[in-house]
Backbone as JSON Lines, residues from 0, in Angstrom:
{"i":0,"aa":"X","n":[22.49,-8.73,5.46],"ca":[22.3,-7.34,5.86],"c":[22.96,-6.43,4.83]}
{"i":1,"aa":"X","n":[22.68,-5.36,4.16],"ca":[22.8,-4.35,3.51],"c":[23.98,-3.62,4.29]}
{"i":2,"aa":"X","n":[25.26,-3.24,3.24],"ca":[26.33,-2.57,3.38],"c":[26.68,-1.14,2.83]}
{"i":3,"aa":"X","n":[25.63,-1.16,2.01],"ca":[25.82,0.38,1.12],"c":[24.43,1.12,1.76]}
{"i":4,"aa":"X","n":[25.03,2.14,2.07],"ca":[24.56,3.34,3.07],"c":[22.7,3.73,2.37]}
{"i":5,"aa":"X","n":[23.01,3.58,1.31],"ca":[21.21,3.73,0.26],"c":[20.36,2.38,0.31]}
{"i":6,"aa":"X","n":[20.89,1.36,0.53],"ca":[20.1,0.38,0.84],"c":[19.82,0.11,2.04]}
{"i":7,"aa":"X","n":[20.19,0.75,2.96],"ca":[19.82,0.67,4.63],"c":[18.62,1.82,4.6]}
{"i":8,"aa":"X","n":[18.95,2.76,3.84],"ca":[17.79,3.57,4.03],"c":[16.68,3.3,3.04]}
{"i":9,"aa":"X","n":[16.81,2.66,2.13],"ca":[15.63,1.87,1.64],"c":[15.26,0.8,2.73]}
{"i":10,"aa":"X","n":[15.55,0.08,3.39],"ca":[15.15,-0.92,4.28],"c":[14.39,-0.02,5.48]}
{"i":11,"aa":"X","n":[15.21,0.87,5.89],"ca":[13.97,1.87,6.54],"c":[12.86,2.43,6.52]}
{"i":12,"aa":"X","n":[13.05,3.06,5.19],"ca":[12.17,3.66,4.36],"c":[10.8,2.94,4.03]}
{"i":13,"aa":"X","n":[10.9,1.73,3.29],"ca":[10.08,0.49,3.25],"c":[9.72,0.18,4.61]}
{"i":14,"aa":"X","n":[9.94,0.02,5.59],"ca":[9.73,-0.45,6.87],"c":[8.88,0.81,7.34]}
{"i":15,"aa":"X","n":[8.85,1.88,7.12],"ca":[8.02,2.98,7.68],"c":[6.99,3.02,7.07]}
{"i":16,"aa":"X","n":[6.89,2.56,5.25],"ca":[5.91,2.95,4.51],"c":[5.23,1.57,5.05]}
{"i":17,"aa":"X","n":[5.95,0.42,5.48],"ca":[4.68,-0.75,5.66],"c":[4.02,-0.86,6.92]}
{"i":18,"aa":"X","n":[4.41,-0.25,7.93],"ca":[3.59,0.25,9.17],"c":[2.61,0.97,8.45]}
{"i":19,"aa":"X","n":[2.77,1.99,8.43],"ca":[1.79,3.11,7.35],"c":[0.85,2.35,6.78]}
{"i":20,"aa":"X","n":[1.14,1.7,5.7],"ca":[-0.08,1.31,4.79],"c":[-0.83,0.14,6.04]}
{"i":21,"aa":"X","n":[0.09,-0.61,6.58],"ca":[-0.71,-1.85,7.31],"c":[-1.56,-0.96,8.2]}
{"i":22,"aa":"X","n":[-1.35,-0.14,9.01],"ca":[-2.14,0.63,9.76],"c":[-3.52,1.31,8.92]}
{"i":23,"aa":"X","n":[-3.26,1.41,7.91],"ca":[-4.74,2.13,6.84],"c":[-5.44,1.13,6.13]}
{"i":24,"aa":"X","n":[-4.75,0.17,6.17],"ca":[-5.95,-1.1,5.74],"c":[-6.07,-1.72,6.81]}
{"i":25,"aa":"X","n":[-5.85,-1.45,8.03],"ca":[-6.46,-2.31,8.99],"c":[-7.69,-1.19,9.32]}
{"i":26,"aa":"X","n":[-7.35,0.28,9.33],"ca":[-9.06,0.74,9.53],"c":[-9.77,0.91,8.51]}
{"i":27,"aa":"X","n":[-9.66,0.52,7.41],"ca":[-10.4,0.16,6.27],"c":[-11.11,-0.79,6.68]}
{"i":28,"aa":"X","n":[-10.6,-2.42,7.26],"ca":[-11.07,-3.61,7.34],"c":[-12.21,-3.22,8.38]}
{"i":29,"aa":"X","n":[-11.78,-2.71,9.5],"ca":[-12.46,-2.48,10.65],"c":[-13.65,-1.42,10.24]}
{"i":30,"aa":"X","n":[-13.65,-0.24,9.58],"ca":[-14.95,0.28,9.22],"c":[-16.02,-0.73,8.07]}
{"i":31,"aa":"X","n":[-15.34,-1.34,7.61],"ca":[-16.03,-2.57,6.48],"c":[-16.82,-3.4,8.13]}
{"i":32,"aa":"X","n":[-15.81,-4.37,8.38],"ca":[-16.41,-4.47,9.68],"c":[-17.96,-4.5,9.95]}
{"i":33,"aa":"X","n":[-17.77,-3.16,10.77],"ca":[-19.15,-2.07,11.32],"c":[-20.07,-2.32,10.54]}
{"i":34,"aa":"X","n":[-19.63,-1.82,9.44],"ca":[-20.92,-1.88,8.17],"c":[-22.02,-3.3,7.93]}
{"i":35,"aa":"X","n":[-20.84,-4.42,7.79],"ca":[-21.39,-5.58,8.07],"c":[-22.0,-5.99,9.11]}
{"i":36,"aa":"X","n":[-21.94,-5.65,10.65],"ca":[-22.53,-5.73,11.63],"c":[-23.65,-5.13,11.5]}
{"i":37,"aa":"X","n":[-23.61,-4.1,11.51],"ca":[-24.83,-2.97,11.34],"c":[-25.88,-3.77,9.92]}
{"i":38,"aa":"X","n":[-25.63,-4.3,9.12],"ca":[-26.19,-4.79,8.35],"c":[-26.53,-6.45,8.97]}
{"i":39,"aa":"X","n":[-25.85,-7.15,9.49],"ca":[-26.26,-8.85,10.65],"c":[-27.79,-8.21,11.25]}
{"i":40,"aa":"X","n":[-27.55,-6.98,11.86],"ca":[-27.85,-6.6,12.58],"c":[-29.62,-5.92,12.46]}
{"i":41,"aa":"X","n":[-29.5,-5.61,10.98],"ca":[-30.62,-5.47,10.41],"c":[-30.8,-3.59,10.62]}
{"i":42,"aa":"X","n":[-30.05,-3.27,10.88],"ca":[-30.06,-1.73,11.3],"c":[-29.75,-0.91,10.49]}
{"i":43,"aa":"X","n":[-30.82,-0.12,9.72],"ca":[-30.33,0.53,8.27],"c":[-29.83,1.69,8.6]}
{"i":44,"aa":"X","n":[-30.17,2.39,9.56],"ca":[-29.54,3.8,9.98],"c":[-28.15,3.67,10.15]}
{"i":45,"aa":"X","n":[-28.02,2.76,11.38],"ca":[-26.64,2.25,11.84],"c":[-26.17,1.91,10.37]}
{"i":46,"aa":"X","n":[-26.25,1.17,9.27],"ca":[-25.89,0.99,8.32],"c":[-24.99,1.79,7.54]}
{"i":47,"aa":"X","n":[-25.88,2.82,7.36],"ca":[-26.02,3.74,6.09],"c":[-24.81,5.3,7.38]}
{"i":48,"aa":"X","n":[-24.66,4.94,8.35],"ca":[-24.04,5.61,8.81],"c":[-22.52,4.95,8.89]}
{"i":49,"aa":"X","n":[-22.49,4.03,9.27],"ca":[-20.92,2.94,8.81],"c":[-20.77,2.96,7.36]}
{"i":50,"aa":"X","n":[-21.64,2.69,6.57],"ca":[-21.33,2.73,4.92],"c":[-20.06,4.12,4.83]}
{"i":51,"aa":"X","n":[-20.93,5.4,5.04],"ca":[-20.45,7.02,4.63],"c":[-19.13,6.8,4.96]}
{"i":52,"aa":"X","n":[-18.77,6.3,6.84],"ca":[-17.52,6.8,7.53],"c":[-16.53,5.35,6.44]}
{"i":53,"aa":"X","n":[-16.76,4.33,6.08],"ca":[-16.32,3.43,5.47],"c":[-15.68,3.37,3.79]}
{"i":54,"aa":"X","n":[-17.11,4.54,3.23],"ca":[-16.45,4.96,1.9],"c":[-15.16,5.97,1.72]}
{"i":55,"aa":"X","n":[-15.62,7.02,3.31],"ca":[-14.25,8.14,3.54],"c":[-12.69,7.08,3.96]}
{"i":56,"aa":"X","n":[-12.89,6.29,4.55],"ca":[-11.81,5.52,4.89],"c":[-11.09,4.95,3.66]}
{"i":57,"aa":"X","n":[-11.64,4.49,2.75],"ca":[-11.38,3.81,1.57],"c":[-10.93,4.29,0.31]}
{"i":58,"aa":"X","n":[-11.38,5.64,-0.05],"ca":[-11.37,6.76,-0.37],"c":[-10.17,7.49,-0.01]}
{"i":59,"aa":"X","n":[-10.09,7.7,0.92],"ca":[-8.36,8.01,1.54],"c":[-6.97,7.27,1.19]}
{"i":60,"aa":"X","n":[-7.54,5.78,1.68],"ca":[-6.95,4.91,1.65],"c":[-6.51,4.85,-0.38]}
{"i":61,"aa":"X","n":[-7.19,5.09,-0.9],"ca":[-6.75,4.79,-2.29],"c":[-6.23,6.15,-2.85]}
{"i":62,"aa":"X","n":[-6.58,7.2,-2.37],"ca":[-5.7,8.75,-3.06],"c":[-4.26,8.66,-2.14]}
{"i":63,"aa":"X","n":[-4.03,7.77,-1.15],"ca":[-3.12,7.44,-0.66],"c":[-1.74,6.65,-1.4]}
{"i":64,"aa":"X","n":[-2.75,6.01,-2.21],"ca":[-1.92,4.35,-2.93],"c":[-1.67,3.49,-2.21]}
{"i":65,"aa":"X","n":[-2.6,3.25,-1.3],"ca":[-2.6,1.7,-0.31],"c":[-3.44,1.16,-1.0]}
{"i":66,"aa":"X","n":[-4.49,1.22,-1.71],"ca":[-5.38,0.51,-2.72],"c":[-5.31,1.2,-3.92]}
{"i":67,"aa":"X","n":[-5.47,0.68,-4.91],"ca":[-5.9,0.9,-6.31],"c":[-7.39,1.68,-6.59]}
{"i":68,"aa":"X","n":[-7.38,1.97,-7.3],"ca":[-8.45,2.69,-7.28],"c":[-9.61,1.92,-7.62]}
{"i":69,"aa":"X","n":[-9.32,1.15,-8.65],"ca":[-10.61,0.03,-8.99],"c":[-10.96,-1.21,-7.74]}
{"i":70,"aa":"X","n":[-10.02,-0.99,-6.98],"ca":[-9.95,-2.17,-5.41],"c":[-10.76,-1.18,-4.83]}
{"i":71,"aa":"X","n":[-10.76,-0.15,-4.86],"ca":[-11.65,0.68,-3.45],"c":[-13.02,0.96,-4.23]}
{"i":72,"aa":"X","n":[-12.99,1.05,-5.63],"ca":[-14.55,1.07,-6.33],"c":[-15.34,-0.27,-6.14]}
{"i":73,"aa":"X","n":[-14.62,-1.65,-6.03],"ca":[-15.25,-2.6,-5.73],"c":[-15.45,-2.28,-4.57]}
{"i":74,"aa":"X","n":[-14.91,-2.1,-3.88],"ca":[-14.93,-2.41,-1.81],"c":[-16.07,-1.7,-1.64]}
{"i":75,"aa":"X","n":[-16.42,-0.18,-2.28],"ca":[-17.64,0.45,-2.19],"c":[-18.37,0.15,-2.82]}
{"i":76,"aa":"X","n":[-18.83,-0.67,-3.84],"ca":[-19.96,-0.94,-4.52],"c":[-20.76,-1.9,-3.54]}
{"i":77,"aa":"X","n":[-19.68,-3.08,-3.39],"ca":[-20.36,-3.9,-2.9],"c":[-20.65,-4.02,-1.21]}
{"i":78,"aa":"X","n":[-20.2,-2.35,-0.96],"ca":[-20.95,-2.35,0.32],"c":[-22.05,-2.04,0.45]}
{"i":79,"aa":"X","n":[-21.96,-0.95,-0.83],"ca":[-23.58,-0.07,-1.08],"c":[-24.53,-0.67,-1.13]}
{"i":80,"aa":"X","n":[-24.02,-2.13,-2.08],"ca":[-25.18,-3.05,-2.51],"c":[-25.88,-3.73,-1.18]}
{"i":81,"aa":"X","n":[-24.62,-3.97,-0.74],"ca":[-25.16,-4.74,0.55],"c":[-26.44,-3.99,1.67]}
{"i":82,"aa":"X","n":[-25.95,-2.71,1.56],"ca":[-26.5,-1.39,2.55],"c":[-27.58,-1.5,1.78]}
{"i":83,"aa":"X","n":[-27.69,-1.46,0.37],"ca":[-29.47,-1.2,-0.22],"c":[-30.3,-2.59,-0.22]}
{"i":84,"aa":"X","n":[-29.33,-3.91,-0.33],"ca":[-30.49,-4.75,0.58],"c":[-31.32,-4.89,1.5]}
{"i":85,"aa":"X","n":[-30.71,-3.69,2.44],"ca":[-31.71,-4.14,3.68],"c":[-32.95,-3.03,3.07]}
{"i":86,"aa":"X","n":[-33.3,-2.25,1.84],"ca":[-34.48,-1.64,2.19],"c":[-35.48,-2.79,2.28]}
């Protein structure tokens, strides 16, 4: 356990930021998710409507710095791609 008064509040500090980020990539995962269902599913509307709310999630998520920016350009490409298979 940490004795100097700045490393307890780094242990806090870190402990608040990893709730935080774990909480924004778990609704990242979960709008990815949708998208994929909606795509099982064969439903391009439903699709292309989970894609949008999925790119804003991700998008956030990386002007945030919970992802990288080239991690959230893959995550959206290859949803898009997926979303323009079903034409």
């Amino acid at each position: 356990m940490a004795n100097i008064k700045s490393a307890k509040k780094r242990i806090l500090v870190n402990r608040t930021k990893m709730e935080r980020n774990k909480a924004i990539k778990s609704g990242v995962k979960t709008s990815i998710k949708k998208v994929h269902a909606a795509i099982a599913a064969n439903d391009k509307e439903a699709a292309n409507a989970a894609l949008l709310h999925a790119i804003s999630k991700i998008d956030k998520a990386a002007s945030k710095g919970v992802y990288h920016k080239n991690t959230a350009s893959r995550k959206i490409s290859r949803l898009s791609l997926a979303c323009n298979k079903l034409a």
